[in-house]
SEVO-844018 format. One record per residue (C-alpha): x, y negated, z negated; residue in three letters. Coordinates in steps of 0.001 Angstrom, whole numbers, padded with zeros to 6 digits, always signed. Each point is the difference from the previous one (the first is absolute). Example, Ala and Ser with C-alpha at 12.3 -4.5 7.8 and 13.67 -1.06 7.14 Angstrom:
2
+012300+004500-007800ALA/+001370-003440+000660SER/
This chain:
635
-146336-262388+066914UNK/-000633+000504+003717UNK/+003505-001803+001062UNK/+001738+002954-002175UNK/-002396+003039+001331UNK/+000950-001267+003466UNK/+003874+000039-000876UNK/+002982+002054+001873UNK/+000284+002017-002917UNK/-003805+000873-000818UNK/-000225+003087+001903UNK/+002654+001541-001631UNK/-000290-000985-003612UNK/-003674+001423+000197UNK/+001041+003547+001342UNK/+002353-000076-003383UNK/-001869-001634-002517UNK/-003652+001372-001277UNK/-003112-002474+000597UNK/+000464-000975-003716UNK/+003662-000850+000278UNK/-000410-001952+003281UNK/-002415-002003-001504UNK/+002040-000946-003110UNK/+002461-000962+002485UNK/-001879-002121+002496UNK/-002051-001680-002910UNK/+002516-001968-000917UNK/+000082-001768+003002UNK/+003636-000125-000170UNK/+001769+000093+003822UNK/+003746-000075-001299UNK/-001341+003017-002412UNK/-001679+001470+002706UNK/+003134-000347+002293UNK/+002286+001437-002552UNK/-001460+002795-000702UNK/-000794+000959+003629UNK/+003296-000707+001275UNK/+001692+002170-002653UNK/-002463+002649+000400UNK/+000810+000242+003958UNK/+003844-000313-001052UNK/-000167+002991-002800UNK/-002760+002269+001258UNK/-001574+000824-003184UNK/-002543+002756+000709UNK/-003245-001883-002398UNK/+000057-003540-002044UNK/-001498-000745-002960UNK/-000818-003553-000687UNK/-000559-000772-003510UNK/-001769-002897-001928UNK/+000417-001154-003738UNK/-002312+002943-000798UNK/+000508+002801-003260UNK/-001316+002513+002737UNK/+003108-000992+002297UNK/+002508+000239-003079UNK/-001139+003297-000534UNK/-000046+000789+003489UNK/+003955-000229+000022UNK/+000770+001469-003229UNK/-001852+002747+000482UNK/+001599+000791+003554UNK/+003383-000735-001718UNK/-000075+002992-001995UNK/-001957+002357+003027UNK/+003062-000780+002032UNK/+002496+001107-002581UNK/+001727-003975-000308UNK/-000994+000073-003660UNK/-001340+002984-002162UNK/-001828-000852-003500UNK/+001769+000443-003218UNK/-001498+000514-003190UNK/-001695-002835-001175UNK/-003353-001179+001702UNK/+001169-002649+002635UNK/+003664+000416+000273UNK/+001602+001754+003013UNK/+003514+000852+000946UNK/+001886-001254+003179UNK/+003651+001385+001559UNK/+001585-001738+002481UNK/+003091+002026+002077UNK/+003475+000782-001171UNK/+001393-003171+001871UNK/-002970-002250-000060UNK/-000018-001001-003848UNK/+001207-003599+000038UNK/-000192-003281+002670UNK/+002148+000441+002789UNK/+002093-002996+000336UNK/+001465+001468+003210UNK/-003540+000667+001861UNK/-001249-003006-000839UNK/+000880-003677+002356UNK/-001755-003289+000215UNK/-000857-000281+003725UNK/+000878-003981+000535UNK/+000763-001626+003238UNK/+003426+000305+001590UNK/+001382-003225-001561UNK/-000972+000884-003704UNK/+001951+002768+000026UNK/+003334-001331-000959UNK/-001680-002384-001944UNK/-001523+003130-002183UNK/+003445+001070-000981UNK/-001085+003020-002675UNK/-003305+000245+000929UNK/-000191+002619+001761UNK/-001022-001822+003072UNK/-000943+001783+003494UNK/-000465-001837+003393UNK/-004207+000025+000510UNK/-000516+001073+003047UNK/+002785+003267-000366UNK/-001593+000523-003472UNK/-003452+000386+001222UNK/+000714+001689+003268UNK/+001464+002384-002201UNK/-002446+000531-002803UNK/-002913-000001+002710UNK/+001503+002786+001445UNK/+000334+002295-003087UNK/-003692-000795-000793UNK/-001331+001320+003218UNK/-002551+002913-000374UNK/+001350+000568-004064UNK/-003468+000166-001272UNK/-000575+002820+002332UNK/-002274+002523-001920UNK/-000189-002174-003007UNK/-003003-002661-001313UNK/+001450-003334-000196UNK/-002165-002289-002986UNK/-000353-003736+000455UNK/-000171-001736-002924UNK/+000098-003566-001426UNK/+000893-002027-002346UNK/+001117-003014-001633UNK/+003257-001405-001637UNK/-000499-002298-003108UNK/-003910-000186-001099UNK/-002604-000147+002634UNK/-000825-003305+001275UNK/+002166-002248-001981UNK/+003158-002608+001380UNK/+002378+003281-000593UNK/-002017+002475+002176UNK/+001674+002287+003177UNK/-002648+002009+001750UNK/+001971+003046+000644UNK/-000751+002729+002828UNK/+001583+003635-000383UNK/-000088+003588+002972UNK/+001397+002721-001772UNK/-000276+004052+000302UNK/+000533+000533-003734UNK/-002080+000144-001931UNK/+002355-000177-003120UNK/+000432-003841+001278UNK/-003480-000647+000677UNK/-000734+001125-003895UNK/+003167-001778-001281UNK/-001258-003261+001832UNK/-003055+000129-001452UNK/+001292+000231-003736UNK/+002778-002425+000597UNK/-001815-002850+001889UNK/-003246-001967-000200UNK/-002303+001452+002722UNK/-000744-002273+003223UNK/-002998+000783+002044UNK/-002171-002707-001419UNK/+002682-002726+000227UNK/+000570+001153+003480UNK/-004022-001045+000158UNK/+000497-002783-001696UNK/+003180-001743+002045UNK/-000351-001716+002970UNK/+000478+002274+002840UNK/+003568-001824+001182UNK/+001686+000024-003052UNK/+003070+001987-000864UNK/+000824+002908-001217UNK/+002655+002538-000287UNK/-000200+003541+002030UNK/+001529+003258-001177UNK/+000065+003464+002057UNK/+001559+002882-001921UNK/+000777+003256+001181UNK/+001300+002912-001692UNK/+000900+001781+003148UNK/+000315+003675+000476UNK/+000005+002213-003240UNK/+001401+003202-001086UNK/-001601+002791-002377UNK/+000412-002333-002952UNK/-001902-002604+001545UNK/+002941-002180+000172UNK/+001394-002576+002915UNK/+002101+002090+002444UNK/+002173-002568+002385UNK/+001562-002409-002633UNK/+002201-000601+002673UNK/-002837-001489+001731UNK/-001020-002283-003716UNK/-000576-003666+000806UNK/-001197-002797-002292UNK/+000536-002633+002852UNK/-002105-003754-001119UNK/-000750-002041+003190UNK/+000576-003435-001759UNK/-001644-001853+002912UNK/-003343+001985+000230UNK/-000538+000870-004008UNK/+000318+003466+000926UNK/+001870+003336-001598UNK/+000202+002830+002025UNK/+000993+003486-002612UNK/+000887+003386+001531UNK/+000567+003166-001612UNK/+000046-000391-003774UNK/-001631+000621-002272UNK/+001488-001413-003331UNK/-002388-003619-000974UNK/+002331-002102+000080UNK/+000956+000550+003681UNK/-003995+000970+000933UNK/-002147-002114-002110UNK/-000518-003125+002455UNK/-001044-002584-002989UNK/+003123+001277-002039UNK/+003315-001785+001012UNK/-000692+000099+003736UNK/-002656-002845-000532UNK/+002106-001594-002347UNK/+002127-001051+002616UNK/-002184-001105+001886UNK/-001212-002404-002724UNK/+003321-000885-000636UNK/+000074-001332+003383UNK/-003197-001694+000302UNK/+000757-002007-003506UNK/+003592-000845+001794UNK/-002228-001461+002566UNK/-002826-001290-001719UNK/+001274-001300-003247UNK/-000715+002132-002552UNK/+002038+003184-001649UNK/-000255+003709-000191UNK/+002531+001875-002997UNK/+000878+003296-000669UNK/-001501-000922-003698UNK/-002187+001156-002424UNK/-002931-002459-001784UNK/-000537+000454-003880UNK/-001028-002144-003116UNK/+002027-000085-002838UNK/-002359+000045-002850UNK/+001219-002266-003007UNK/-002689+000781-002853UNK/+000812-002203-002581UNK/-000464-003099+002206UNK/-003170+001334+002215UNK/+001377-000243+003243UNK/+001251+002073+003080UNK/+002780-001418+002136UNK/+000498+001576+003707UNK/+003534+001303+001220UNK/+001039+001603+003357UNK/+003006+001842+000215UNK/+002130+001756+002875UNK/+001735+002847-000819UNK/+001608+002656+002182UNK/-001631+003268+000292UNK/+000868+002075-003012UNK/+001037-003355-002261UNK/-002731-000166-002530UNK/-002408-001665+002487UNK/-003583+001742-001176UNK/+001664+000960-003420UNK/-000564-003537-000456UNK/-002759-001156+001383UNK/-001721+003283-001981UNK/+001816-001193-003672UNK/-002219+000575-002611UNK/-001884-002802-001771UNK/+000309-001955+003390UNK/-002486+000340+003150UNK/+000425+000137+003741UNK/-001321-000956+002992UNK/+002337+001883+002117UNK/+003229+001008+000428UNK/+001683+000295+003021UNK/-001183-002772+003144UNK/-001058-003499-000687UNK/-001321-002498+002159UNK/+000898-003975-001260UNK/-002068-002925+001482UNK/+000394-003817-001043UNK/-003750-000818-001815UNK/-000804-002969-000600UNK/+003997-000536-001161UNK/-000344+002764-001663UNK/+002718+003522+000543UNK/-002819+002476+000042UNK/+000255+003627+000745UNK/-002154+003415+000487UNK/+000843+003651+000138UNK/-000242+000876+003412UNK/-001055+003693-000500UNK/-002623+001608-002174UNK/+001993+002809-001811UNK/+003466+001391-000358UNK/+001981+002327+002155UNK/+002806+000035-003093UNK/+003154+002192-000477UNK/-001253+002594-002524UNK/+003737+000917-001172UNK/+000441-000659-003735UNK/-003292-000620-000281UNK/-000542+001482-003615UNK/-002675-000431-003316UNK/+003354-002192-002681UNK/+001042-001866+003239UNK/-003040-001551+002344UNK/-003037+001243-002265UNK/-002645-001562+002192UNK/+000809+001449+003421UNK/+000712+003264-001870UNK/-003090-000037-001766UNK/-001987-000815+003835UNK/+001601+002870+001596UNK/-000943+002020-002617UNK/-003625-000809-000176UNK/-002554+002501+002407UNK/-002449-001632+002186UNK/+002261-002815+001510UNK/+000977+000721+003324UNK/+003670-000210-000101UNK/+002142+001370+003097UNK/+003043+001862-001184UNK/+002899+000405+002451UNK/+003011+002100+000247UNK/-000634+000987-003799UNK/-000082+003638-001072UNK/-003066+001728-000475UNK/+000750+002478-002884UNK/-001581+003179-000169UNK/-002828-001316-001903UNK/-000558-002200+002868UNK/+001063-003373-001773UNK/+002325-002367+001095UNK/+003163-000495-001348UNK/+002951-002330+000392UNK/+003867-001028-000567UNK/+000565-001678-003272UNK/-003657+000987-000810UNK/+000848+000733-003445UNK/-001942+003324-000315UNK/+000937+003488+000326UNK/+000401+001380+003404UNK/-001455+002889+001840UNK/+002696+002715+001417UNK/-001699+000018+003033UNK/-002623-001741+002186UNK/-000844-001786+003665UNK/+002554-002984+000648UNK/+000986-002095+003109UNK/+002430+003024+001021UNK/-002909+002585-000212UNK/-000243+002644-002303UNK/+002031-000795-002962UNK/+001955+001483-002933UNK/+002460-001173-002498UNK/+003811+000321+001376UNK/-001021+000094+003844UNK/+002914-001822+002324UNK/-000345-001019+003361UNK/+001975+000604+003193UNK/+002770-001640-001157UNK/-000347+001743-003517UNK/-001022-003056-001799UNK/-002489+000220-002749UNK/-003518-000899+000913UNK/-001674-001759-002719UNK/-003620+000446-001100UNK/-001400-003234+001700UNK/+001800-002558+002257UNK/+001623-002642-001809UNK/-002360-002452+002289UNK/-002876+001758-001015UNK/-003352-002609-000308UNK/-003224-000342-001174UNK/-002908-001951+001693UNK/-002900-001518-001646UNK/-002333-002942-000080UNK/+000661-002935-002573UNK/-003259+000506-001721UNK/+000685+003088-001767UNK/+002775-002184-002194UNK/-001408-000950-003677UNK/+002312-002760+000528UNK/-001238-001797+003316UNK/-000430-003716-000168UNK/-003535-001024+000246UNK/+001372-002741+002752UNK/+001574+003022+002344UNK/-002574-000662+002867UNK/-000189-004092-000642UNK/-000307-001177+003518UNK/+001860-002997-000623UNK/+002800+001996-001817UNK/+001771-000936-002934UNK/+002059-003204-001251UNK/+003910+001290-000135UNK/+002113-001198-002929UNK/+003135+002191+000573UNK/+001748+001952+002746UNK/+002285+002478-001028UNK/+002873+002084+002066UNK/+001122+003297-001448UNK/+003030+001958+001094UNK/+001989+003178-000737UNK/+003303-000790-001031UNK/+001821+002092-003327UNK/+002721-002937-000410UNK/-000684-003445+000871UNK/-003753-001808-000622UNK/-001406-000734-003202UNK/-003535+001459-000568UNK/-001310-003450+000795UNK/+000875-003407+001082UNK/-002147-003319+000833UNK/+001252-001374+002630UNK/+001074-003572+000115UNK/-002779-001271+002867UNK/-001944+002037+002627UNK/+002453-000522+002618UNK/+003173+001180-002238UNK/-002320+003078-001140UNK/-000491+000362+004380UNK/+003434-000049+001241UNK/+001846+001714-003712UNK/-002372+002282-001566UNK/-002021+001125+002984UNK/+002424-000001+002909UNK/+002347+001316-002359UNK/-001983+002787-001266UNK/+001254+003859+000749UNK/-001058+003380-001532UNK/+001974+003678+000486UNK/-002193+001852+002759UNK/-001905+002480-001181UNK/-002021+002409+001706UNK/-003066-001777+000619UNK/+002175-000440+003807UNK/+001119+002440+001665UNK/+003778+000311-000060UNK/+002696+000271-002475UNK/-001095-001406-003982UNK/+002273-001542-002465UNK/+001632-002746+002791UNK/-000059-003793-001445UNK/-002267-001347+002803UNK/-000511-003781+000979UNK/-003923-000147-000722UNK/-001022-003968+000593UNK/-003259-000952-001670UNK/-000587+004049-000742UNK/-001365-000336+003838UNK/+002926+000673+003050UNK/-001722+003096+001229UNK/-002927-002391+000416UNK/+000988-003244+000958UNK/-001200-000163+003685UNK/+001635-003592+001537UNK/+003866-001005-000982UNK/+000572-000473-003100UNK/+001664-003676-000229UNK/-003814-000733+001406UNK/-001456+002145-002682UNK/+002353-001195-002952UNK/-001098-003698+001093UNK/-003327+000760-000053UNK/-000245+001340-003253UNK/+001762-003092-001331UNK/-002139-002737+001746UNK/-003292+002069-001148UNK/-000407-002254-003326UNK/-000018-002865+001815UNK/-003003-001570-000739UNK/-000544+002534-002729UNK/-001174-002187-003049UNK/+002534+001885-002557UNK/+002627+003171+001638UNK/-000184+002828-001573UNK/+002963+000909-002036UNK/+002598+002544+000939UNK/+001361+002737-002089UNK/+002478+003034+001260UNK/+000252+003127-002281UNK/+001776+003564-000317UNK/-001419+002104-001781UNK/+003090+002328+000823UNK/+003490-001107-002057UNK/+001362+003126-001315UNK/+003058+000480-002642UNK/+003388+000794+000998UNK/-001370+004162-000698UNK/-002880-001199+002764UNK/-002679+000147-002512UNK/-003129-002527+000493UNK/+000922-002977-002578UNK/-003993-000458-000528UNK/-003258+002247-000135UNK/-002437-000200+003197UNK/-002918-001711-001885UNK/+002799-003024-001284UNK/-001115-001957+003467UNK/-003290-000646-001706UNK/+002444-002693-002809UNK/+001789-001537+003377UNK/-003515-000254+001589UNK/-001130-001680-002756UNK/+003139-002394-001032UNK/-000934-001595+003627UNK/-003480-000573-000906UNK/+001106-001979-002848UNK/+002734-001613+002042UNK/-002583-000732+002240UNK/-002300-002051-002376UNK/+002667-001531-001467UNK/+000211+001986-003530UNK/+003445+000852-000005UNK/+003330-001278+000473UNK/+002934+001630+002222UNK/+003644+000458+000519UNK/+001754-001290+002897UNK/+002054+001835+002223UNK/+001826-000525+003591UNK/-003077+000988+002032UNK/-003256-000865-002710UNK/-000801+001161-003260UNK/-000634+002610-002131UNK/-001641+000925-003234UNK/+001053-000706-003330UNK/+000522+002647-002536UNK/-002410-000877-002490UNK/-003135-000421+002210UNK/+001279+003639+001394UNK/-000034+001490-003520UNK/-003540-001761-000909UNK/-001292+001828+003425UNK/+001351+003119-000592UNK/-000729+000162-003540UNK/-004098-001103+001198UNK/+000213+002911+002713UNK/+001844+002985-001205UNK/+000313-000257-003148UNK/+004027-000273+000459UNK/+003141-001570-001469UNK/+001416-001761+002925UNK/+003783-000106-000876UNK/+002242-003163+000745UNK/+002437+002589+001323UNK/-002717+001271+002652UNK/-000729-003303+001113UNK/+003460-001321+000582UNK/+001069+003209+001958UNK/-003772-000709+001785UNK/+000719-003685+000845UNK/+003029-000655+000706UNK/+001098-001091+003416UNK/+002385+001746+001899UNK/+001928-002712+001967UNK/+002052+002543+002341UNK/-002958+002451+000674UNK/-001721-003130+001282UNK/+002700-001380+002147UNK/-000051+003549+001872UNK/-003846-000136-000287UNK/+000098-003863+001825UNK/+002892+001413+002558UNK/-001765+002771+000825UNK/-003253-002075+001284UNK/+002169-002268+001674UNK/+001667+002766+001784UNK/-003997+001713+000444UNK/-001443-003580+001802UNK/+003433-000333+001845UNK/-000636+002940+001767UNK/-003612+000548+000157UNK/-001917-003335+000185UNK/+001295-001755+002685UNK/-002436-002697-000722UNK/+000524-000745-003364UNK/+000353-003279-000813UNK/+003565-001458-000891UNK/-001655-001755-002940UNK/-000602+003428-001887UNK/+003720+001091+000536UNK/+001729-003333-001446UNK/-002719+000797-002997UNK/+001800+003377-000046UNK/+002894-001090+000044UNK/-000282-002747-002176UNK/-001384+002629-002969UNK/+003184+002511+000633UNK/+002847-002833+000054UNK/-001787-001393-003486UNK/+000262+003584-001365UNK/+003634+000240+000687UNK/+000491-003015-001648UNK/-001947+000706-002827UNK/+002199+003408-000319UNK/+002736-002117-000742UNK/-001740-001493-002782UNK/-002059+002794-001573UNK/+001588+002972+000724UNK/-001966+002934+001991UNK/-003540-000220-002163UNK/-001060-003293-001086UNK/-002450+001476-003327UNK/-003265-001614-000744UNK/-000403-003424-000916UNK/+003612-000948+000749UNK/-000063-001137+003170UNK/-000061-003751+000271UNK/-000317-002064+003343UNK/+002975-002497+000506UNK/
């Protein structure tokens, strides 16, 4: 304790910090901690600091200064509050955010979004100086994956908002007592978060000056005015490229995927599945189905085990898009939000007059008039460019901790994770992909379901929605070292691994020739489930160019079991059959995508590319455009 009351930055971190907070600080015993923290607090020029530990008091602390600074105000219901971030600030920010790699990575990074280091931070460092002027910065910590298990990140965060602070703390498993517990030169990853200067709304001024820049080298992210979580919340997305980079080094994985059990009654047992979806794609919808239970749904974290593929939920609760979120459609996170005394974070919702929250595709009865992310609100109001401004932003989220759900898995906090049966990649297509495939192998299911894989943006990014968008393994905005690398990677994981996972894609999205959805939202829960069975072996399959898909009769048994429904032959044919030249285009376009934009990607993958699209044309010759189910025969 001495060595770190006798450091450089001692002085000055007691003329911020109270007595108490000082001594949280230097308790830990922690010099890198100590370091950080002093060397951003000279850098940003907060005027006070408050350190906090693993502490209800400290939770409190921040939720309760939350709402006296005006970043959330409480709704109705006992524990849930109401966030709005600015006009311009309501999705990630692809175009403020780089990877800060050396100078020789960066034509290596091809889309990445890749930034020279030393420009990167020069440039960052200066937009930070004195921006906590007049504000209290919090220090708090945590941990990604359960505390003190193989999985575990010790995770350090600065931030002036409070919002974040309070979002952190329901989103993530808190970290002072690992910090304790580690040894004093182990890793961990650093966050400092500023919202910058605000206007009367309490919103980020100088999104000119927004930054989401992630020194690769140092496990560092360095966030400047914004406000909007998934650009501010350090342990969000910003940490999961840094994970993604330390697994490319180390040997283990981090995915964009959710963790769930599919529950199969009749036999007693619970099989795990991860899945990567784009945002917007049906990602929580199905890792909340009913009957089913989770363990998380949007980061996981794989390690090798003992040859077994075993995987936790990084975070502790969900930071989910609430849009569509309604009582026929996803019943359990409905019935959550619903219920008072949880604290739930709503965001960029509209507070009605009655001062509840309400949201697109709700499925209620909406207010005329109320408080929204463009101020005071009232139906019909247009903005500057006389465009209707809806009720709540189409991006609109909820946050909440994973222990509210009635259907959380027991094993959610396991510190040895889970044992992975199945991996499944799900896209956003109207016109080509079944709703689900096994793939051949795990290497086939790699390089043709989840390199493949693309969705329509929507506006969970900022930019223009609707565009048919290469989206590898549901995780390019994330992937933080070239991709050939990362692609390999992810192949040569289940080596070792006593028995690989199997891989399924799905769409949940083919429409009719009218562009209405050719299934309900809650049918997942009979494709979820016809992969269990595949997976132990209890059913047989068709075969088609790239795998196989179900039969009709186990469908109709399923859907019969679940809903009560008459699954017609008709249905299933339109449902299943394969659409030879929507899939050549599909395979061009990623060839085209790597071509371009992975510069290290491996030859290999292209002749497998390749390969798939010239036995496709063939097969045109021979089938026609759709090859229907169960008529497709290899030669």
């Amino acid at each position: 304790m001495p060595k770190l009351d006798t450091n450089r930055f001692a002085a000055l971190l007691k003329s911020k910090m109270s007595p108490e907070s000082y001594r949280k600080l230097i308790e830990l015993e922690n010099e890198k901690l100590f370091e950080f923290v002093g060397e951003y607090t000279e850098l940003c020029e907060p005027d006070s600091i408050y350190m906090c530990d693993d502490s209800n008091e400290d939770a409190e602390y921040i939720r309760r200064n939350s709402l006296e600074a005006g970043e959330e105000a409480e709704l109705a219901k006992s524990g849930h509050t109401i966030h709005f971030d600015g006009y311009n600030d309501q999705g990630r920010s692809p175009g403020a955010t780089k990877n800060l790699v050396p100078q020789e990575l960066v034509p290596l990074m091809g889309a990445l979004l890749a930034k020279e280091r030393q420009e990167g931070l020069a440039e960052v460092r200066e937009i930070l100086k004195g921006i906590m002027k007049g504000k209290e910065a919090i220090v708090k910590l945590s941990c990604e994956g359960p505390t003190q298990s193989p999985f575990s990140i010790a995770c350090a965060q600065i931030t002036d908002s409070f919002y974040v602070a309070h979002s952190e703390d329901l989103l993530y498993r808190r970290g002072y007592e690992h910090f304790r517990l580690m040894g004093a030169g182990e890793r961990f990853f650093r966050f400092v978060h500023s919202a910058g200067r605000l206007d009367e709304n309490g919103n980020s001024i100088d999104l000119d000056k927004r930054r989401i820049y992630q020194d690769l080298s140092d496990y560092i992210v360095l966030s400047t005015n914004n406000q909007y979580a998934g650009n501010s919340v350090g342990l969000k997305k910003h940490s999961m490229r840094l994970a993604i980079k330390l697994g490319g080094t180390e040997g283990w994985l981090c995915e964009h995927m959710f963790v769930m059990s599919v529950q199969n009654e009749k036999k007693g047992r619970a099989t795990y599945f991860c899945g990567a979806f784009p945002s917007a794609c049906g990602k929580t919808a199905t890792a909340m189905l009913p009957g089913e239970k989770i363990i998380g749904d949007d980061i996981a974290y794989f390690r090798n085990i003992e040859g077994e593929f075993r995987a936790v939920n990084v975070e502790n609760g969900i930071f989910g898009i609430i849009k569509d979120v309604n009582a026929a459609d996803d019943p359990l996170i409905f019935k959550t939000l619903q219920t008072p005394g949880h604290e739930i974070i709503f965001s960029n919702v509209l507070a009605g007059p009655d001062n509840e929250p309400y949201w697109l595709g709700m499925g209620v009865e909406y207010p005329e008039s109320g408080r929204s992310f463009s101020g005071k609100w009232f139906a019909g109001k247009t903005d500057e460019q006389d465009r209707p401004i809806p009720l709540a932003h189409s991006n609109a989220r909820y946050t909440l901790r994973l222990g509210y759900l009635e259907n959380i898995d027991p094993a959610y906090n396991d510190k040895d994770g889970v044992l992975v049966e199945g991996i499944i990649y799900g896209g956003r297509d109207s016109d080509t992909s079944v709703p689900i495939e096994e793939s051949p192998d795990w290497k086939s299911g790699i390089i043709l379901k989840a390199c493949t894989l693309e969705s329509e943006t929507t506006s969970a990014v900022i930019g223009q929605e609707g565009v048919l968008a290469p989206q590898p393994m549901a995780n390019l905005d994330f992937i933080s070292y070239p991709i050939g690398a990362y692609i390999t990677n992810n192949i040569r994981f289940v080596e070792g691994i006593k028995r690989a996972p199997r891989i399924y894609a799905v769409n949940y999205f083919l429409r009719d020739e009218k562009g209405h959805f050719l299934t309900h939202k809650l049918a997942k829960k009979v494709w979820l489930h016809w992969a269990e069975q595949r997976i132990h072996k209890e059913v047989e399959a068709y075969r088609t160019p790239l795998g196989f898909i179900p039969k009709y009769e186990d469908l109709k048994v399923l859907f019969a079991e679940f809903f009560a429904e008459d699954f017609s032959e008709q249905l299933y044919e339109e449902l299943f059959k394969f659409r030879i030249d929507a899939w050549i285009a599909k395979i061009s376009r990623a060839i085209r995508f790597y071509t371009h934009t992975a510069p290290d990607c491996p030859k290999e993958y292209f002749d497998i590319w390749k390969s798939a699209a010239h036995k496709l044309t063939e097969l045109k010759q021979r089938y026609g455009r759709h090859i229907e189910p169960g008529r497709y025969t290899e030669t």
